[in-house]
C-alpha positions in Angstrom: -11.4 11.3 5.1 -11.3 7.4 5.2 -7.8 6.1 7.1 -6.7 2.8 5.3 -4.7 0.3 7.2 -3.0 -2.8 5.9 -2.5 -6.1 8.4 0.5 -8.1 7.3 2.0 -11.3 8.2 3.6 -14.3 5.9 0.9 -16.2 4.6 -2.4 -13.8 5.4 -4.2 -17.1 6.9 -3.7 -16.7 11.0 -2.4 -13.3 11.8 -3.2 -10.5 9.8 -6.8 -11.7 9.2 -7.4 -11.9 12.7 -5.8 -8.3 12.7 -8.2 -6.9 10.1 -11.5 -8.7 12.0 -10.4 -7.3 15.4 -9.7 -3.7 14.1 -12.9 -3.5 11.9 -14.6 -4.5 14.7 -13.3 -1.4 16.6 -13.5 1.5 14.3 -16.4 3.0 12.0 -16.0 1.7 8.6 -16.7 5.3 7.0 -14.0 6.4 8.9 -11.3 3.6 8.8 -10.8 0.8 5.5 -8.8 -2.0 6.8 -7.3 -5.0 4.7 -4.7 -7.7 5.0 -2.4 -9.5 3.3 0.4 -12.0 3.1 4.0 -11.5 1.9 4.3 -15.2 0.7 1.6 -16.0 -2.0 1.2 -19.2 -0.6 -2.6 -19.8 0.2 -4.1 -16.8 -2.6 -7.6 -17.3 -2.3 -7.9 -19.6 0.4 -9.9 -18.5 3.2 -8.5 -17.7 6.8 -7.2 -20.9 8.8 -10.0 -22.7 10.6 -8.7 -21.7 13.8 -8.2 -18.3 13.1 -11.7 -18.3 12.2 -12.4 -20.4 15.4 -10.7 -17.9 17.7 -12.7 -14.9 16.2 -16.0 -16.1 16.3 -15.2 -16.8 20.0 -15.4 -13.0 20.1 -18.2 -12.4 18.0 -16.3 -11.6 15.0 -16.4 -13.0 11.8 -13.5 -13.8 9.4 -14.6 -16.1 7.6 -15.6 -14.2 4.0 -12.0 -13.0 3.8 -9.6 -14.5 0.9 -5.7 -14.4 1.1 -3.6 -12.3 -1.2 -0.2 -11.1 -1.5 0.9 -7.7 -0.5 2.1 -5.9 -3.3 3.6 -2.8 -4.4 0.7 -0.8 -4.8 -0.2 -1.2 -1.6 1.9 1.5 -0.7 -0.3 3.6 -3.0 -3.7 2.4 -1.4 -2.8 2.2 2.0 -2.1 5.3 4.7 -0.8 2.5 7.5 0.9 -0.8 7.1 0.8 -3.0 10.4 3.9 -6.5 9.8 2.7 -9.1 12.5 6.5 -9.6 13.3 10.5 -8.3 12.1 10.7 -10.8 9.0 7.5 -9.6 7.4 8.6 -5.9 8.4 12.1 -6.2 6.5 10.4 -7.7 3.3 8.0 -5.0 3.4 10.3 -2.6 3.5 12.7 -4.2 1.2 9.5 -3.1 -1.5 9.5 0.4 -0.8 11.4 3.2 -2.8 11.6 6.3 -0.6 11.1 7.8 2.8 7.1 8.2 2.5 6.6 4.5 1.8 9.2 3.6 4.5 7.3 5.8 7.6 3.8 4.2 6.6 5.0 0.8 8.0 5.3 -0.2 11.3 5.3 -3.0 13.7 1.9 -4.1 15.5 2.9 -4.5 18.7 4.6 -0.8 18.7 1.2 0.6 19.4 1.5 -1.2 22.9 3.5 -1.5 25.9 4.2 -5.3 25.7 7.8 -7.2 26.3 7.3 -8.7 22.9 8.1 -6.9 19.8 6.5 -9.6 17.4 3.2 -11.1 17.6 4.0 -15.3 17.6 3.1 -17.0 14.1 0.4 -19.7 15.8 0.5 -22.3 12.7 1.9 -24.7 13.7 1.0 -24.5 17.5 -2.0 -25.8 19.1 -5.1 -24.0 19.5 -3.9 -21.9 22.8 -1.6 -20.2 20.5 -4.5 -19.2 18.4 -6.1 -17.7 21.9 -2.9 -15.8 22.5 -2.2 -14.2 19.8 -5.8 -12.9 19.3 -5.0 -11.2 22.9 -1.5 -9.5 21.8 -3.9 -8.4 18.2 -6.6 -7.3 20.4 -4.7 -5.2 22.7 -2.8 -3.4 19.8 -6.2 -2.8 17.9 -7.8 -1.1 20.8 -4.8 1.5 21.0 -5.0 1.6 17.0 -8.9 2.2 17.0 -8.4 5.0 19.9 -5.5 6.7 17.6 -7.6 6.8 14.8 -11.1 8.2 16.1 
């Protein structure tokens, strides 16, 4: 059975893209479906921002095909995990859901690691070392994902 995890931050263009590249580069894709999304609808469609894209090619992986959408309701439905980059996106999220089985499937990245920060930083409007840094924290709390789930 396929696990499917969700990556979510506010405007799916820096975070949770780099969250889906990083963990699909770490699982078997017959095993583990991975998406993102945003909980704004600001940039639908758009692709990743440029130095999102920048900082995972860097590593060999490759965002750039992915396009933007919002998280909706049905993800609940479609989706066995949901990751929120940091506590805003987590209380929205939650705001959605309806009952205790929607509630357990989401949970903050950065409690899959041992890190002093509870929230992976939103790099827009930082320079590009922000961009470095948060593909670190991503990386670190994919590799403990990918080792959970096989």
């Amino acid at each position: 059975m396929q696990t499917k995890v969700l990556m979510v931050c506010l405007g799916n263009i820096c975070r949770s893209p780099l969250a889906e590249g990083i963990l699909k580069s770490k699982t078997d894709s017959d095993k583990v479906f991975v998406d993102s999304a945003g909980t704004a609808g600001y940039h639908i469609g758009n692709n990743p921002d440029i130095r999102s894209i920048a900082v995972a090619n860097k590593y060999g992986i490759d965002i750039s095909g992915q396009r933007c959408r919002k998280f909706s309701y049905s993800d609940f439905a479609q989706f066995d995990i949901i990751y929120a980059m940091d506590l805003n996106n987590y209380h929205d999220i939650i705001a959605m859901t309806n009952d205790k089985n929607e509630i357990e499937k989401v949970k903050l990245l950065l409690a899959e690691v041992s890190t002093p920060l509870t929230e992976v930083p939103d790099p827009y409007y930082g320079g590009e070392d922000g961009f470095e840094k948060v593909y670190k924290l991503i990386d670190q709390a994919c590799s403990m994902i990918a080792k959970k789930l096989g």
